[in-house]
C-alpha positions in Angstrom: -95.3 -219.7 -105.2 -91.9 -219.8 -103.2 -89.4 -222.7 -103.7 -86.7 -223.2 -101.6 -83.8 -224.7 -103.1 -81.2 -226.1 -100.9 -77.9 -226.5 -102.2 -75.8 -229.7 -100.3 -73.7 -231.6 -102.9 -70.3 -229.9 -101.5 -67.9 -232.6 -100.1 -66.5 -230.2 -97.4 -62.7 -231.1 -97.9 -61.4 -228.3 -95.6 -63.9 -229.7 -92.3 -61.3 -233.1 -92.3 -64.0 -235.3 -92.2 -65.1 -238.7 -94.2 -68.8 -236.7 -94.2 -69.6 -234.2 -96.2 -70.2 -231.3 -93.6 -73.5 -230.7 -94.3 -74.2 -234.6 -93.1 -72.2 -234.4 -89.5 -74.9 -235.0 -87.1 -75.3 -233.0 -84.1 -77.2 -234.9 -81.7 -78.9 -237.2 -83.9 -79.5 -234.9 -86.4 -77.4 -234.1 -89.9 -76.3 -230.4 -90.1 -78.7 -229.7 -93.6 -81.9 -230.7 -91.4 -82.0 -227.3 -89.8 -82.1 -225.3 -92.5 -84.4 -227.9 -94.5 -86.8 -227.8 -91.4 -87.1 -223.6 -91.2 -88.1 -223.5 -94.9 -90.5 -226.8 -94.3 -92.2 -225.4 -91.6 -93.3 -221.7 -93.2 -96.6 -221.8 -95.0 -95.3 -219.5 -97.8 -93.1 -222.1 -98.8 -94.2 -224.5 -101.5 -91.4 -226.9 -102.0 -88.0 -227.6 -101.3 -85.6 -228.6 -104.2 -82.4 -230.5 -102.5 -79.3 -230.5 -104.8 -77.3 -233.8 -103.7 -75.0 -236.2 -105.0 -76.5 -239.5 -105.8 -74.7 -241.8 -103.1 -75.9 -239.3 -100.5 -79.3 -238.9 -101.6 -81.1 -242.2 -100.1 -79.7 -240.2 -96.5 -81.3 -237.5 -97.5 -84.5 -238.9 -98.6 -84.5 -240.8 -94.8 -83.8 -237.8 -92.9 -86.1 -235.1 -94.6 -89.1 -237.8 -95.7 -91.1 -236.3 -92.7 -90.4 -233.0 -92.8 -93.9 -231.4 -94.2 -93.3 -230.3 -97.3 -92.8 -231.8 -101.2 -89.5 -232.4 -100.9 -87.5 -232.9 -104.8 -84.3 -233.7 -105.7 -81.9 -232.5 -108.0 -78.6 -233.9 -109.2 -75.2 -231.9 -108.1 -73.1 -230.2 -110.7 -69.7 -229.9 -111.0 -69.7 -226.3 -109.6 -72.1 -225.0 -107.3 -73.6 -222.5 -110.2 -74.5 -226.1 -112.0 -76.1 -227.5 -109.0 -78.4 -224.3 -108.9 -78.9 -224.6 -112.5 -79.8 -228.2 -112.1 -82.3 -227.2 -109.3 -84.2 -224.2 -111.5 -84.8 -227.1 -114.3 -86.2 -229.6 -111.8 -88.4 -226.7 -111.1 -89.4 -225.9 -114.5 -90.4 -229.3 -114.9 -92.5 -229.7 -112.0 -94.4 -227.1 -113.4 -93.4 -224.3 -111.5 -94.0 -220.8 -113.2 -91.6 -218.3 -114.3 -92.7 -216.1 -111.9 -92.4 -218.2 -109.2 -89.5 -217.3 -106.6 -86.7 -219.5 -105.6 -84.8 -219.1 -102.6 -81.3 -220.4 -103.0 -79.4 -221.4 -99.6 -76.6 -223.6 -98.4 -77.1 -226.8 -96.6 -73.8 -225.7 -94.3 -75.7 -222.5 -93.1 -78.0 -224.0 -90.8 -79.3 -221.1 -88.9 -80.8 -219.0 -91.5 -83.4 -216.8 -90.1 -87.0 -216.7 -90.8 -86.7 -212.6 -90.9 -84.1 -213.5 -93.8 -86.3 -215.5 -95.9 -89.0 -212.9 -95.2 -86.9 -210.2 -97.0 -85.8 -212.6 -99.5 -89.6 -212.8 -100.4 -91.0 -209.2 -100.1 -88.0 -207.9 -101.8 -88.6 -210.2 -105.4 -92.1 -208.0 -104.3 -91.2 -205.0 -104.4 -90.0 -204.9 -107.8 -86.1 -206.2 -107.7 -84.9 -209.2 -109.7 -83.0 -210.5 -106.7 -82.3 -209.8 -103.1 -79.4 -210.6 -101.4 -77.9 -210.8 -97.6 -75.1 -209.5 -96.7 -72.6 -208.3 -93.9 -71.0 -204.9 -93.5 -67.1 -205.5 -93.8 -64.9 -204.9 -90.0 -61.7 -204.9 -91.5 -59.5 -202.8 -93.8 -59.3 -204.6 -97.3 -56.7 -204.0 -99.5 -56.2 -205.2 -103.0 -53.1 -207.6 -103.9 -52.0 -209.9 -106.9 -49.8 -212.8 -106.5 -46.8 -210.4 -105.6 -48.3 -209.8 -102.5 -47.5 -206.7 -102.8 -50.6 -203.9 -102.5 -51.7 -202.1 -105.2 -54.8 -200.9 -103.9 -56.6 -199.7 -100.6 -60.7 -200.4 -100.8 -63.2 -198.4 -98.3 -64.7 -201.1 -96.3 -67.5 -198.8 -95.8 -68.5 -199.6 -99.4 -68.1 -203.1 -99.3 -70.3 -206.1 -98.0 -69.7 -209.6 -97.6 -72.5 -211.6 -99.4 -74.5 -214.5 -97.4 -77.6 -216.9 -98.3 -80.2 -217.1 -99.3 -80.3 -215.3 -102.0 -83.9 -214.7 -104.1 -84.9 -214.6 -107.5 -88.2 -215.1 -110.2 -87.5 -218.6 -111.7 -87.8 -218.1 -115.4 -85.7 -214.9 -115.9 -83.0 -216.2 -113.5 -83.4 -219.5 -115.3 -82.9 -217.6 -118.8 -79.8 -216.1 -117.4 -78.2 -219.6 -116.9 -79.6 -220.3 -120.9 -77.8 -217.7 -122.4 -74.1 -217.9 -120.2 -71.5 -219.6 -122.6 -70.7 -223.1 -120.5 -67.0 -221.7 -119.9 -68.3 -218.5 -118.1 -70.7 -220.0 -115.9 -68.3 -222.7 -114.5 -66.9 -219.3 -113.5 -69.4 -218.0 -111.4 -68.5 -218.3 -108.0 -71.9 -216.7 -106.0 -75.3 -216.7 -107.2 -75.7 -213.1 -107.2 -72.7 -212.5 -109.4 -74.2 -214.1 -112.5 -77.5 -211.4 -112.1 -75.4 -208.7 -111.5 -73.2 -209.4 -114.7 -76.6 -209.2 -117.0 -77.5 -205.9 -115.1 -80.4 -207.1 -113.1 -81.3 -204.8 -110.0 -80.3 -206.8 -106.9 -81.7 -205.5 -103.3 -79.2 -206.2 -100.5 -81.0 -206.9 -97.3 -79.6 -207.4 -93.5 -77.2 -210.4 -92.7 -76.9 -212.1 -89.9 -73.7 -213.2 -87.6 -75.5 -216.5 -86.7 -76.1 -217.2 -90.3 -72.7 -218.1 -91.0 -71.1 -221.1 -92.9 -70.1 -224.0 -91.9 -66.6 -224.6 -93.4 -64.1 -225.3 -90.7 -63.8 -227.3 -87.7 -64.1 -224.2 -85.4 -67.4 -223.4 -87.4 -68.5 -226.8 -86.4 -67.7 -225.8 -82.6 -69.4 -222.4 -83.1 -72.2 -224.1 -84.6 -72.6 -226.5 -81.7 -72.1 -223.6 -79.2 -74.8 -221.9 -80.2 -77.7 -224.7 -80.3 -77.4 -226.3 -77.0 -77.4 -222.4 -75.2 
């Protein structure tokens, strides 16, 4: 079985706003619905695990309660690693199997694609232990401390800048969260990073410009610019 597990217990301090990001609505409907609704609506899709903070989860439960799919909830951690890990357990406890895949994704990236998720999927298949999206990188990188001074130039043709969703079998990526030391997984910043430090094979896949995340106001504009085309 495939889970999707939506991740939407950020507060979204840098949008300016009294409402989380993920809960802005756009013409009557919050921002996390469009991303909840193209996992609902696929067949290979089992169940989708939202990861919220309590006082928003009665919103939630209004907005999604029609959406076509077992919808669970799971409570938001303190980072968004915890959040996930919360999300795996809700899993395990539904009875989900350890081979089962879950399919991690942020509520502020609304326009995931369905050729995304489909290479998030057959990936897991062909033998990886997680797939990843990502972009190729447009401009030169270079390396700095807090002197600001440069100490390094990086190829940009080497280097990719990660997106969601990002794929993985329940059990062994659940394991993974098990065995981390508390201190180091508060660490962990993407999902990916905590596989790649216990040297699982991770397949990177395609990204996709329109599958950006919504942070800023001008995201918010972007956003909107691009639904009512």
């Amino acid at each position: 079985m495939n889970i999707a597990i939506i991740l939407s217990g950020g507060v979204g301090s840098r949008m300016g706003s009294n409402v989380p990001k993920q809960y802005i609505e756009i013409d009557g409907k919050p921002i996390i619905c469009w991303c909840v609704d193209t996992f609902a609506r696929r067949d290979d899709i089992s169940a989708v695990i939202i990861g919220v903070a309590d006082e928003w989860k009665g919103y939630v439960e209004t907005h999604v309660a029609d959406c076509g799919k077992q919808v669970l909830f799971s409570p938001a951690g303190e980072t968004r690693q915890y959040s996930i890990y919360n999300a795996l357990k809700v899993a395990t406890e539904k009875g989900y199997a350890d081979d089962d895949i879950v399919i991690i994704h942020d509520a502020a990236r609304p326009l995931v694609s369905d050729k995304i998720i489909d290479e998030c999927i057959s990936g897991i298949g062909e033998g990886f232990d997680g797939v990843l999206p990502a972009l190729p990188v447009k401009d030169t990188i270079y390396l700095s401390d807090a002197t600001n001074i440069i100490s390094q130039l990086l190829d940009r043709n080497m280097l990719r800048a990660g997106q969601a969703p990002e794929s993985f079998r329940l059990g062994s990526y659940l394991a993974l969260h098990d065995n981390m030391p508390r201190e180091e997984l508060l660490k962990i910043n993407g999902s990916t990073e905590l596989a790649f430090k216990a040297s699982q094979r991770i397949k990177i896949v395609e990204g996709d410009e329109k599958n950006f995340k919504i942070t800023t106001p001008d995201d918010l504009e972007r956003f909107k610019q691009i639904i009512v085309r």
